[in-house]
N, C-alpha and C positions, 0 to 999 in steps of 0.2 A: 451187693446182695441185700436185699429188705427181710430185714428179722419178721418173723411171723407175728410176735410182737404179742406174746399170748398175755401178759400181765401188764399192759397197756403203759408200756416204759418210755414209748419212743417220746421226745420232748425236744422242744426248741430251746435255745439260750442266745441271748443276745449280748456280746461282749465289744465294746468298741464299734458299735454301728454293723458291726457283723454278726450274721446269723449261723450258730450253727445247730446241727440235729445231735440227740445225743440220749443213751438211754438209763434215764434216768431209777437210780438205785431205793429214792424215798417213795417216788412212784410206784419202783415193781412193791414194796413194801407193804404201801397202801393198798394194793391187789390181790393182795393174797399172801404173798411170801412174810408174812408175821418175824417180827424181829430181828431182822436183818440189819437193821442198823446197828445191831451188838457185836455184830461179824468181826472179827479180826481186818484191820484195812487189808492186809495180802487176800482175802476168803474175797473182799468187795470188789476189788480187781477180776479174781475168777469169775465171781457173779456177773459183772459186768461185760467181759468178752462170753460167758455164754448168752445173756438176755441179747445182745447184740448179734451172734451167730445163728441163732436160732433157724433153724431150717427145715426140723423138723426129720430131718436125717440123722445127721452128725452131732446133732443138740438136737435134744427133743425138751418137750414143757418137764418131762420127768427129773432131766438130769436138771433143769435148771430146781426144781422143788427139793432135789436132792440137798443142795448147798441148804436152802432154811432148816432142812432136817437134822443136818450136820450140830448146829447148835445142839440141839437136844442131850447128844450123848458126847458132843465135842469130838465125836470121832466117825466118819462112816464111811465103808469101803463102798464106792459105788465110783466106777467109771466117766470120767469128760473129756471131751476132745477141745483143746484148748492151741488157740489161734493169734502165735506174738506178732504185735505190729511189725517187728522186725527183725532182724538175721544180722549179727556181728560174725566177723570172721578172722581170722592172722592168717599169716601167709603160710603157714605153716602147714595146714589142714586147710585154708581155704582154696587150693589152687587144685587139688583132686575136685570142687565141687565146680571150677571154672574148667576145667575140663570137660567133665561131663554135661555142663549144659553144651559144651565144644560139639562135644560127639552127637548128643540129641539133633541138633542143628543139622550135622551131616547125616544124621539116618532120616528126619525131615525132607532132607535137597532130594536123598535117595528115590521116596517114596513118592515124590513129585510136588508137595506142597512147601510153603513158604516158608523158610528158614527163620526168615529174620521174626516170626513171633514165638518164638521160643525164648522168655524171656523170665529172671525171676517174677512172680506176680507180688511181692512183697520188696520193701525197699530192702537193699543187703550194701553192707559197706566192710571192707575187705582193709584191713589193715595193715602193713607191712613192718609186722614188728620183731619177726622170729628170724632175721639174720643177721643180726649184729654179733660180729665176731671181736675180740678186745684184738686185737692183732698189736694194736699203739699201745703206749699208755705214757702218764707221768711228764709230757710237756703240751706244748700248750698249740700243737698242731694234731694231736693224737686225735681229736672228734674228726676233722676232715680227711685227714689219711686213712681214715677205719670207715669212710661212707667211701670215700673212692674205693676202697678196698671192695666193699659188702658190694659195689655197680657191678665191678669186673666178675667177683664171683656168680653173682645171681643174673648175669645180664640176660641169659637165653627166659628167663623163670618172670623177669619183668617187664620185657618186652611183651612176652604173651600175657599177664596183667593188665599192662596197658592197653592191648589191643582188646582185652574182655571190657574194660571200660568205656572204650568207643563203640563195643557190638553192640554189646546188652544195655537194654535200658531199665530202671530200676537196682544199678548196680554200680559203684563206683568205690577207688582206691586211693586211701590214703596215702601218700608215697613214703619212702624209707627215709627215715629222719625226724621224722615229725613226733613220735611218741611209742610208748605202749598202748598196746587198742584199749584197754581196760582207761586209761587215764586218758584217751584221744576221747573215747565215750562218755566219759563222766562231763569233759570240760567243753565237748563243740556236740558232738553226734545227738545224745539224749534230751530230751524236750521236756519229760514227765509227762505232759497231757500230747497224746499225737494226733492231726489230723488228714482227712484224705478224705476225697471227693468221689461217692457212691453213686451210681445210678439207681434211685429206689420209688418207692410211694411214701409220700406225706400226707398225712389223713386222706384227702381225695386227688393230691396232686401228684402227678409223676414227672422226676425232673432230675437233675446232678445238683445232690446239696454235698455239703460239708460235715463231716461227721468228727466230730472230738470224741475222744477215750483214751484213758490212762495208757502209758505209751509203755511198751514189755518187747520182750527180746527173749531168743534163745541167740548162743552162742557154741563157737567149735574149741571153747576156750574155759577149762573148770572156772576160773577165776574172773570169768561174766559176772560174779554175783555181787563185784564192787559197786556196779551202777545198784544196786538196792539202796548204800548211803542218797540215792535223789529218788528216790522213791518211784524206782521203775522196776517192777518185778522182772528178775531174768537171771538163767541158770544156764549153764552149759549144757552141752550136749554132743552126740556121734557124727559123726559127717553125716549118715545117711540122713538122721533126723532133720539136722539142716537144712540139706537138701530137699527131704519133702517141708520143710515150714517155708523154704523159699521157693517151691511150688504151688504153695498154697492150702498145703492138706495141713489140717491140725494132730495136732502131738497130745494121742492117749496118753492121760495119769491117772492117777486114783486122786481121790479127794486126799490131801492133805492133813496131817493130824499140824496143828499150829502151836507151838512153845511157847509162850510171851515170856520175855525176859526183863524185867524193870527194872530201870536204873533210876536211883535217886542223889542227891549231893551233884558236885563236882568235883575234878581232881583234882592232887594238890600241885604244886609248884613242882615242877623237877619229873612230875610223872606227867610219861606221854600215850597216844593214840596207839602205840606199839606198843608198850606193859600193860593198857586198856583192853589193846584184843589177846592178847597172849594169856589175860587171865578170862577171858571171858571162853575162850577156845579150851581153854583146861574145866571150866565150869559145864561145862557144855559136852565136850566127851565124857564126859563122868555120867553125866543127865543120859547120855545115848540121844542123839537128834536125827539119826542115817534115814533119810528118805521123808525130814519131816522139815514143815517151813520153821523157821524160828522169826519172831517179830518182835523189835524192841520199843518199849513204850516205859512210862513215866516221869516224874516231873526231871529227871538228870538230863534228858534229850535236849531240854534247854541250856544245857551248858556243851552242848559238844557240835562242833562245825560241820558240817558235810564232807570235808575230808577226814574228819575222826570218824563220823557215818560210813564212810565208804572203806577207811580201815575194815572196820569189824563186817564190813560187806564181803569185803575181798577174801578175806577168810573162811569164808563158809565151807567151803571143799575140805579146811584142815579140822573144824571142830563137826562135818561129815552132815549139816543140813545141808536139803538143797536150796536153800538162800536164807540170807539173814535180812530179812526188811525193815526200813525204816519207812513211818509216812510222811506225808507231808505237813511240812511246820511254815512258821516265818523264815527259820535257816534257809529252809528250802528256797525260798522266795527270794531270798537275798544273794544264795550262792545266782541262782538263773540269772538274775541283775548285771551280779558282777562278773560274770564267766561271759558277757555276751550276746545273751540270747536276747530278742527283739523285747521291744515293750511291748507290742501286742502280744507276744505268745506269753510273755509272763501275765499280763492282766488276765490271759484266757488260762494259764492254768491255775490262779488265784480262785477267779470266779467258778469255775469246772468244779475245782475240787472243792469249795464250800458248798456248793449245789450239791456232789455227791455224798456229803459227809465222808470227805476222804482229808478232808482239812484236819492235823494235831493242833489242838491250843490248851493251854494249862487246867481250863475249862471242862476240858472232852471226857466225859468217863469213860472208866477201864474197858477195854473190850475183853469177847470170852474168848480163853482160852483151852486149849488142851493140857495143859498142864506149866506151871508159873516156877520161873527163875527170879532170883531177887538181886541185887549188887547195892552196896554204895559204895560211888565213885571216889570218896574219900580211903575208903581201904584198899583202893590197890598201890601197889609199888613198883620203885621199878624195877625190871626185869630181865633176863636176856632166855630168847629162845633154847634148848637145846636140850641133854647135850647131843642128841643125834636126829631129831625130827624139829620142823618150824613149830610145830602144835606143841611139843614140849617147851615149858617154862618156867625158869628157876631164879628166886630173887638174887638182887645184884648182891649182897654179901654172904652170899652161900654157893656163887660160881665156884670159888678153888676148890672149897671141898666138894660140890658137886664133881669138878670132872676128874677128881682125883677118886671120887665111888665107881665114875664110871669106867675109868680105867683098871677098877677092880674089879665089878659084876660083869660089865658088858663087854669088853674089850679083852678081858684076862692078863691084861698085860701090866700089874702094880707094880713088880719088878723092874719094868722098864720107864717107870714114868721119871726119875732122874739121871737116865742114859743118855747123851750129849753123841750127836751123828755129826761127823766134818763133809761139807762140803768141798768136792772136788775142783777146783782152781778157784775156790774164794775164798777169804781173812773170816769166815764165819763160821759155825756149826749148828747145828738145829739140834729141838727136841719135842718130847709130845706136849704141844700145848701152845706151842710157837704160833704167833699169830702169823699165814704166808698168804693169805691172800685179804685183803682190807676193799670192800666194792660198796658201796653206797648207790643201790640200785634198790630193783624189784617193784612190781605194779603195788605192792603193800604200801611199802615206806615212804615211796618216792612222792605220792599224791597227796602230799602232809606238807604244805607250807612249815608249820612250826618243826616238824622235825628236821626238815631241809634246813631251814632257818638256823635250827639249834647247831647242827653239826657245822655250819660256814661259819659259827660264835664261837664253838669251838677251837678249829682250823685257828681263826685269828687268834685267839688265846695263845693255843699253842706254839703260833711263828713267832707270835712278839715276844714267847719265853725260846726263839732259838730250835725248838723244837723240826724232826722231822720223819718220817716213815724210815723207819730199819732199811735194810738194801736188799733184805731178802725178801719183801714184803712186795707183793702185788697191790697198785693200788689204783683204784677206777671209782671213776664219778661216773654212772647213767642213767639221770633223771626220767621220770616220768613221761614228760611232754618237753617243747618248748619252751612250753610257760616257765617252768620250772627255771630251765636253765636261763631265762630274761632277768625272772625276778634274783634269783642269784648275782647275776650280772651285772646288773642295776642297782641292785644292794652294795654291791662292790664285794660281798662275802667270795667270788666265784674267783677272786686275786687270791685271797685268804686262804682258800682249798687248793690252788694253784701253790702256792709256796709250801704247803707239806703233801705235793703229791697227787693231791686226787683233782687231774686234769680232767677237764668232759672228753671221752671216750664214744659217747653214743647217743 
């Protein structure tokens, strides 16, 4: 589709001997749109997919003038139809939407016309990460016997997966074992800068060029919002919505009111990426953020990885924005390097995002916001979620008496919190507060090298003092990705978790 291209955005960029088209944000600036460059980087993304949508329908010149007006008051209700590169799915909720393109197909044969283009028109990538069952646990055959396990149960559910991967094109699936979508996405799927080949007009020329723009997603998955730690705007969503964004229709929102939250320092020894969003999610429900982007910027970003970004990413659903964005830094640049991605696509999302001022450097002023959160990273501690929701969080030396309040306010139950329960045909007895299930999992935690790291430092502490999980104690290792469980592996830490217990499972 050729954007009508009313603030004269459209531009070339030349990266690696290649050319591509791309509509540039300093340009629409220069045209008209007055100070845009102050924009929050998540606002510049918007801005960006509508000057490029532009059709005059669905995007008209208004909504795009809409966003520079946004600054003025930092807030404005006014309607966009906003168009994600791409469609994340899990098997969970994605197999209702492989269905129905199933059915579309057969009422297409019905009606006499050609089946086979009924296709998503957006790329969709279908994860299979919602049926791992722990059936095993605790020896060191338990990840294989629990994937033969999840074939046999889901066999009828994957066969028909497979075969949507061979029908449809523009759609493909990850297979069971390989990760959680949320960490499949962060470490192989995501680009940051996406591109794809248009049939359009270049100034007088009509032809198929290459178009580059910041690469965004919806998702059938709340906790899409982790890929924001690589600076790819993307939120969850309904099936239906999916379904029309992998048709091609865009997804009414309001403009956005945007949060900035500024981190300064970094943190200290012993506190992790997990006490980091657990206080930043209790700072943040306090704020009220429900329906609002939140973006983190200041000079502490240069102390925290991409997987501490994608932490406080993942979380967005529990501190109630619909996404927490990070933008693009050097981090960025370095996770794309070392995660895999080509050297061409890393020079082109270098260069892209200098070109659109969507490049973070120590250098970059503040952008405006809707209203400013503060942190130094030196004051938080550490922490444990609870004691009844993940967003809930309570420092480490205030747990006993925390759940010993909660077993009076919330539970009603204080009289029973030294009441000792025997289990029936076992040497044990339980009580409230008993730790009975121990998992080292979740698309949060697990996309944390240093926390995975921490806890396999742990383990080995622990064996060489003899140490080992109680008997009543459930206990499961299920990492993120792969990757995870290599570098474990590799490390030799994945012995170390092995001897108290938490074999890989999944």
């Amino acid at each position: 589709m050729t954007s009508l291209n009313s603030f004269k955005s459209q531009k070339t960029l030349k990266v690696g001997g290649k050319t591509y088209v791309y509509y540039s944000l300093p340009a629409a600036e220069k045209n008209g749109l007055k100070g845009i460059s102050k924009l929050p980087y998540s606002m510049k993304v918007l801005l960006e997919n509508l000057l490029r949508n532009e059709d005059g329908r669905t995007v008209k010149k208004d909504d795009i003038v809409a966003v520079s007006k946004w600054l003025s008051k930092r807030k404005l209700e006014h309607e966009i139809a906003f168009r994600p590169a791409r469609v994340l799915m899990q098997d969970f909720t994605g197999v209702p939407a492989v269905v129905d393109l199933a059915a579309m197909r057969n009422a297409m044969q019905k009606l006499g016309g050609h089946a086979a283009k009924i296709n998503p028109l957006v790329p969709v990538d279908l994860v299979i990460d919602h049926s791992v069952i722990v059936n095993f646990f605790g020896d060191n055959k338990a990840f294989a016997k629990n994937v033969v396990e999840e074939y046999k149960q889901n066999q009828e559910r994957y066969e028909f997966l497979k075969w949507g991967q061979k029908a449809f094109s523009n759609f493909s699936v990850v297979p069971p074992g390989t990760g959680i979508c949320h960490q499949v996405n962060l470490e192989y799927l995501a680009q940051t800068v996406w591109t794809r080949k248009e049939k359009m007009t270049l100034g007088n020329k009509k032809g198929t060029f290459e178009v580059a723009y910041p690469d965004s997603l919806v998702g059938t998955d709340s906790h899409t919002t982790m890929v924001n730690g690589l600076a790819v705007l993307g939120w969850g969503v309904g099936g239906i919505e999916a379904e029309a964004a992998m048709l091609g229709q865009p997804l009414s929102m309001l403009l956005p009111e945007v949060v900035g939250f500024k981190l300064k320092g970094q943190l200290r020894e012993g506190v992790t990426a997990t006490d980091l969003v657990l206080t930043v999610t209790q700072m943040l429900r306090k704020q009220g953020v429900v329906g609002k982007f939140v973006e983190f910027f200041g000079p502490g970003l240069d102390n925290l990885s991409v997987a501490d970004k994608a932490t406080i990413g993942n979380m967005a659903p529990e501190y109630g924005a619909t996404c927490g964005f990070f933008p693009v830094d050097a981090e960025t640049i370095d996770y794309l390097k070392t995660s895999g991605r080509s050297a061409a696509r890393v020079a082109l999302v270098t260069a892209y995002t200098k070109a659109q001022g969507l490049f973070r450097t120590a250098k970059t002023p503040d952008p405006v916001f809707t209203e400013t959160l503060r942190l130094d990273l030196g004051d938080v501690v550490p922490s444990m979620a609870g004691p009844k929701r993940p967003e809930g969080r309570v420092a480490l030396p205030a747990v006993a008496e925390g759940f010993s309040a909660a077993m009076a306010s919330e539970y009603k139950k204080a009289a029973d919190l030294p009441r000792r329960y025997p289990v029936e045909n076992r040497n044990f007895d339980l009580g409230h507060g008993d730790v009975v299930i121990a998992a080292i999992t979740s698309c949060t935690n697990t996309s944390n090298p240093s926390v995975l790291i921490g806890a396999g430092l742990l383990a080995r502490n622990a064996a060489a003092k003899g140490l080992t999980a109680k008997p009543w104690v459930k206990t499961s290792l299920a990492p993120g990705s792969q990757v995870v469980a290599e570098y474990l592996a590799n490390s030799g830490l994945q012995l170390d978790l092995d001897k108290v217990g938490f074999n890989l499972v999944g």
